[in-house]
N, C-alpha and C positions, 0 to 999 in steps of 0.2 A: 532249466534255463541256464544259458551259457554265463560266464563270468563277464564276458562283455555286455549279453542283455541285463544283466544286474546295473552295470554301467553305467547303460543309458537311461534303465530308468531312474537310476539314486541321480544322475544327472537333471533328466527330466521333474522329479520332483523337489530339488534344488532352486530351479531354475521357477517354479512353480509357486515354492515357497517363498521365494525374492520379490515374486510379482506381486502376491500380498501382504506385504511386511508392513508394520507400522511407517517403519521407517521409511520408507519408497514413500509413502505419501507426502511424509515433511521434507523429505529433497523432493518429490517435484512440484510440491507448494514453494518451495525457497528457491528451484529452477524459473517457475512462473514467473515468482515476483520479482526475481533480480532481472528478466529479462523486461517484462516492462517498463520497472524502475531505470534500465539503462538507456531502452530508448528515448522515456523523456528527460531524464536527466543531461543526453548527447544532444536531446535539440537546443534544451533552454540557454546554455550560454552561449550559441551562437546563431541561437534568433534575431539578436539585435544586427546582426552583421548581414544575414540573408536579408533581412527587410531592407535596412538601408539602401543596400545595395540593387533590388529585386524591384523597388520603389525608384532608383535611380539619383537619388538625393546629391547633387549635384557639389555641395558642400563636403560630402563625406569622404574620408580618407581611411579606410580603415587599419588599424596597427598602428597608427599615426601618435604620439604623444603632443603633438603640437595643435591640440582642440582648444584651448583656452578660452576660444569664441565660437566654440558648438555649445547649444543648449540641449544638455542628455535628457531633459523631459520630451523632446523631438519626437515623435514617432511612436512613444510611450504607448496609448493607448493601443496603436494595430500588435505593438509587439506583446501588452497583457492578454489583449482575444488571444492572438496565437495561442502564449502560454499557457491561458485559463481555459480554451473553451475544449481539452478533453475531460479536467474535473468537472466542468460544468454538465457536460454529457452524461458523462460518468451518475450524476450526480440524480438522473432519471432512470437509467439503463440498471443501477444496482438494487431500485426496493425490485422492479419490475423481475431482475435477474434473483433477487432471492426469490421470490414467491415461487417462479420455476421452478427453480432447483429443489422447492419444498413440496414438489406436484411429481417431477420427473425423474430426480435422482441431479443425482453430478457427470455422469460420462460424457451424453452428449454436449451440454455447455461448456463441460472442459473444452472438447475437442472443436467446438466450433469456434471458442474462444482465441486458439490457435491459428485457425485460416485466419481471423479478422487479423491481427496481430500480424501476421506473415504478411500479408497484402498491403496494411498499412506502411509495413514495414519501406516492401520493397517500392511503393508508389513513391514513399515522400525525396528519393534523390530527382525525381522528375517534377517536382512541382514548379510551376514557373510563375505562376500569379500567388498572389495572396485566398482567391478562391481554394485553388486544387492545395494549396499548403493546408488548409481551415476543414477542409474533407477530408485530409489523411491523418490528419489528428481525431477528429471526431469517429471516424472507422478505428483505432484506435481506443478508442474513450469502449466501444461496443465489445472489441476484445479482450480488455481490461476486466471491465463489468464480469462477462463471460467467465475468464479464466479465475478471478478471484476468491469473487466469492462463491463459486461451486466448490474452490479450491478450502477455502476455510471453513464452509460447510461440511467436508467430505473429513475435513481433519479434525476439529471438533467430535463430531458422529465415531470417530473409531479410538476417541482418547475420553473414555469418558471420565477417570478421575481426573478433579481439580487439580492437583498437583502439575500431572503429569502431561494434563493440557497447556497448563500456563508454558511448562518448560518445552513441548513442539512449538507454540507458538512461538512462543523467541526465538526458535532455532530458525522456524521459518521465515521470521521477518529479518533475520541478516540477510536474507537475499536484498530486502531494500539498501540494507549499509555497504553492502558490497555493489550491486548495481550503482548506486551513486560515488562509490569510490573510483569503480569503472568507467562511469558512464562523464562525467565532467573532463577528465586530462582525456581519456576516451576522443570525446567529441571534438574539444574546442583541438587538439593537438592534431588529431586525422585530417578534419575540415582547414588547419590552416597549412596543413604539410604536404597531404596527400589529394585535398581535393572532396568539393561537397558530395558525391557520389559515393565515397569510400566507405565509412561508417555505417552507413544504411546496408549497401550493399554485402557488408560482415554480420550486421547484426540477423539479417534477412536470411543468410546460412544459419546462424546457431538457431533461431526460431524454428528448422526446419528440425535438427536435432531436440527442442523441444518438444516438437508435435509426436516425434517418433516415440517420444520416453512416455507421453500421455496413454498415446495409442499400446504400448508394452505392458505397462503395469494392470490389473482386473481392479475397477473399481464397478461395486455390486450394483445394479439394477434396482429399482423399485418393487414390489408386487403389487397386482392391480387392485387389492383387498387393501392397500397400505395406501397406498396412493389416493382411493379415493376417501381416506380419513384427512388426509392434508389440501382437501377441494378448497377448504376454507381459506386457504391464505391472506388472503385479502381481509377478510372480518379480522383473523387475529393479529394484523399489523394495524388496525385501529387501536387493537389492544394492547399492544406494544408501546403506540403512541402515546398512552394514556399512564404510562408506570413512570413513575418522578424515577428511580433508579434507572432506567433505559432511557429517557431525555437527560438527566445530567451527563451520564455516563457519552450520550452519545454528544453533549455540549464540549467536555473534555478533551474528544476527539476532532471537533474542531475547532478549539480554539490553542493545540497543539500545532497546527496547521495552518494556522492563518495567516501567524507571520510568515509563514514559511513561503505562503503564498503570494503576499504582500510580497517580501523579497524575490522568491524569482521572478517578479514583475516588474519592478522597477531594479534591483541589485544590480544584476548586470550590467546596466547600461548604465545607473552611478557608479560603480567602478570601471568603466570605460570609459566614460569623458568625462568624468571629476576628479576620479584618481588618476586617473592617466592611466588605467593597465593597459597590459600588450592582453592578448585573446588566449593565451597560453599560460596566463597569473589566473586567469579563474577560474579554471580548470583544477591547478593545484590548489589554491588557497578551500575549494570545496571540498577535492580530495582529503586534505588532510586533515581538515572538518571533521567530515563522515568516519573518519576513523574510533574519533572520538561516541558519536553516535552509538558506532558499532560495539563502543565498550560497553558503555553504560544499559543498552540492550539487555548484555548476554550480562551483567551481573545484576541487574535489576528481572531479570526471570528467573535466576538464582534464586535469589532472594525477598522477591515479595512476595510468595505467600507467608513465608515466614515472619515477618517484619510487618507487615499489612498492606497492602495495597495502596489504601485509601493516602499514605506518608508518601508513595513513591507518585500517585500523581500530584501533590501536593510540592513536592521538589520539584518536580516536572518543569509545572507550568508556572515558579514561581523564578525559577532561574532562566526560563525563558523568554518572559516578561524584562527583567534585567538585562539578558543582552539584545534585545527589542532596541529598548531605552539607549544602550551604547552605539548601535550603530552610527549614529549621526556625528560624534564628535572623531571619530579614523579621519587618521591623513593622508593615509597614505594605502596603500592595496596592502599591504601585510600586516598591519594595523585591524584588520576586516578577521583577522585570524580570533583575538580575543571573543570579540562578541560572536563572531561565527561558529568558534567550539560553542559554548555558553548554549546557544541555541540547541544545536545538534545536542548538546546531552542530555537537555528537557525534554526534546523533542523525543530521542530514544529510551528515555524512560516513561514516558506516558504511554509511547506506541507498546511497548514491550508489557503494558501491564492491562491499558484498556481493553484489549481484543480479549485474553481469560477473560476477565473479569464480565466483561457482556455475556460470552460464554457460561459463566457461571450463575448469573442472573438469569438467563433464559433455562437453566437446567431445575433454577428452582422457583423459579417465579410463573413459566411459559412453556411448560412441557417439550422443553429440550430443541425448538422449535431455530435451530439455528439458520437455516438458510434466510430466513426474515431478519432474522437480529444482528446478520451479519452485511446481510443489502443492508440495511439502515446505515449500519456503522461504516461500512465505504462511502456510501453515500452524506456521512457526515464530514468525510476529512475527504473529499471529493467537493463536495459546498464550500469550506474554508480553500481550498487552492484554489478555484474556482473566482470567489469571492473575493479574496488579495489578489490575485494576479488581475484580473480584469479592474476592480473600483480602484485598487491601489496605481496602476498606472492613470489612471484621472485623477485620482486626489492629490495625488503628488502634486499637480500644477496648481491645486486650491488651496492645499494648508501648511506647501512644500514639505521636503524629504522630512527633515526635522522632526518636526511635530507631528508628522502622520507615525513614525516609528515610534516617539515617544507616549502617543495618545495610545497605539497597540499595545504596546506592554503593560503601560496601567492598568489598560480593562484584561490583560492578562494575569496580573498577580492579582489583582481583587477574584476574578473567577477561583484563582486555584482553593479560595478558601472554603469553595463547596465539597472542594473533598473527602469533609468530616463523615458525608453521608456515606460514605462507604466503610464505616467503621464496621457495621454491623447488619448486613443488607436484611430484611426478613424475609423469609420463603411463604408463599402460598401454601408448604402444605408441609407436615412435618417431615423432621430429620429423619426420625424412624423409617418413614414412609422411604424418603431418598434412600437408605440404603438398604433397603431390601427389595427395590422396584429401580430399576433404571428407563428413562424413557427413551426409546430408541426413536430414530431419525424423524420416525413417519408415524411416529406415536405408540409403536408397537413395545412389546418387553422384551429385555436383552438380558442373555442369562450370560455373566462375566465367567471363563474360563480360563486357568492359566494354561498357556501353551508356549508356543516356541518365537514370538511376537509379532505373528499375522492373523489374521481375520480369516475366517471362514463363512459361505452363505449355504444357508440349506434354508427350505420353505418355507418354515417357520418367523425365521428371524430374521431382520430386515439388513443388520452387516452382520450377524451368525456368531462366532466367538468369540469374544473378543479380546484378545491378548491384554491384561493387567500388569 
């Protein structure tokens, strides 16, 4: 063999070796979610401005500072459906979407996940009614579903110490802090400069470079011997339903999310005609936000297993409660910055800690059965957006701004005090047991090899070796 065929093939199995890397799977889980995250992150702050406008509201002025005698509850409610109704979609599409992924494997939902996603994409700069807008969100809400949680499933299944799942999972969910750092000056800046076609029409390109990365990387197949051990799905998300550990856990997750939801549903359009912002302060004031998010993330994956878990959802949702509670006294658009951090860093320490943590309950309590317990958990903090973004633009005009924010945070700090129960979860079956048996995807055994840190599939094994 020539020194050039040597070449190509130390090339070829390079290039082989990349496709299944650990790592490849946590970048195109964190490519996924950031690209979701940006799409709706770029519609929500200037939904209120397409509606308005799209509705023809005759009073409306927009960028105007001189609203003094606009009523920002106005429209409120079409613009929370907007907002709400892809977590509300989402919020069916993801038990349905794990069970799948727990029958199938991950390839094809990734991949189909992508066209939904592309298509929404590029439909919504054509939307002209309020119907075709309410369509290309909910296509959307399907791609979502799709790409997630086959995506959390798939990274979960090839990380199987605690540890070292907690810390991909962080890695992977700063695609959300980055997506929202992008996705708000993003949107509201492109839509008021360049034009409502522009943004969509960008993001509809990089979606495409998405789909390309899904389709490059080898993520393994099912076998029909494995597959038909996971028929069950259905039976064992009863049983899912039924563990106090997987209901609070998945309580946590949404009630990290609910203000979040409540606020993009009403937020914007209180900072539009009460604060007076121009459409270009919401953008930054969220940007800078999410920064903060993005800290507390990546140091709370650091360090909660070290420190406990159970403490850092406990901070979470008790300082996010708190700035709940402050929103209503801002006077002004940069005022929105304090309680706004405040949020975002509860927010990003819950996210950064619940997703392991289910993870690790399903490894010892539900035989590793992640694609179910991870539908669920989308489909928990998919209910809380859902859930504020739509009741919150009604209720606002029932119990006004005030006291809708301050009644959330209450039932938010009383929640966090369930945390305790994560002190010490108890497994179904002993420790012993856990570490000389690993339960693979689809219920099969996986024998842990050190290698070079990708995954390998041979007949037997359902993701083959898997790099520790």
């Amino acid at each position: 063999m020539s020194d050039q065929d040597v070449l190509v093939v130390s090339e070829a199995c390079c290039c082989t070796s990349l496709r299944r890397s650990r790592h490849m799977v946590v970048f195109v889980l964190f490519i996924a979610v950031m690209l979701d995250v940006l799409l709706m992150t770029s519609i929500d702050p200037i939904v209120p401005d397409i509606i308005h406008q799209m509705e023809g509201d005759p009073e409306y002025q927009p960028n105007s500072t001189n609203l003094s005698s606009w009523d920002s509850s106005f429209r409120s409610m079409e613009i929370g459906i907007i907002v709400g109704s892809k977590p509300l979609a989402e919020l069916f599409c993801n038990v349905i979407v794990g069970c799948i992924v727990d029958r199938v494997g991950h390839r094809y939902p990734m991949l189909l996940g992508f066209v939904f996603n592309f298509l929404s994409t590029a439909a919504f700069p054509y939307a002209t009614s309020f119907t075709v807008m309410l369509l290309t969100r909910l296509l959307q809400a399907v791609g979502s579903s799709l790409s997630v949680v086959a995506g959390l499933a798939f990274l979960a299944s090839v990380f199987p110490d605690d540890e070292e799942r907690a810390k991909a999972n962080s890695r992977a969910f700063m695609g959300i802090s980055f997506g929202v750092i992008l996705g708000y000056p993003f949107g509201s800046t492109t839509y008021q400069f360049l034009g409502k076609e522009t943004p969509f029409l960008i993001l509809a390109g990089l979606n495409l470079l998405d789909g390309a990365l899904r389709l490059w990387i080898i993520i393994p197949e099912p076998q029909e011997a494995q597959t038909q051990q996971r028929c069950t799905s259905m039976a064992h998300l009863g049983q899912l339903l039924k563990d106090p550990y997987i209901i609070i856990g998945l309580g946590f997750s949404f009630m990290s999310n609910l203000g979040l939801g409540i606020f993009l549903g009403t937020g914007p359009n209180w900072m539009l005609f009460t604060l007076h912002a121009a459409q270009w302060n919401l953008g930054v004031v969220l940007a800078i936000a999410i920064i903060f998010h993005l800290l507390a993330q990546y140091i709370t994956g650091v360090f909660s297993v070290r420190l406990g878990r159970w403490l850092f959802c406990l901070f979470g949702l008790l300082i996010s409660g708190i700035g709940l509670i402050a929103y209503p006294f801002c006077q002004n658009i940069w005022h929105v910055l304090g309680p706004e951090i405040t949020v975002r860093i509860g927010q990003g320490t819950v996210l950064s800690v619940i997703s392991p943590l289910l993870g690790y309950i399903a490894d010892i309590r539900h035989d590793s059965r992640y694609g179910t317990v991870y539908g669920l958990y989308t489909a928990s903090y998919n209910l809380a957006l859902s859930v504020g973004s739509m009741c919150g633009g009604s209720l606002v005009k029932i119990t006004t701004f005030t006291w809708m924010y301050i009644g959330t945070g209450s039932l938010t700090i009383a929640f966090s005090l369930l945390s305790v129960v994560f002190r010490n979860p108890r497994p179904k079956q002993s420790l012993s047991q856990q570490e000389h048996r690993q339960q693979g995807m689809y219920g099969t055994e996986q024998t842990i090899i050190h290698t070079n840190g990708s995954y390998e599939v041979n007949s037997n094994i359902k993701y083959g070796n898997l790099a520790v």
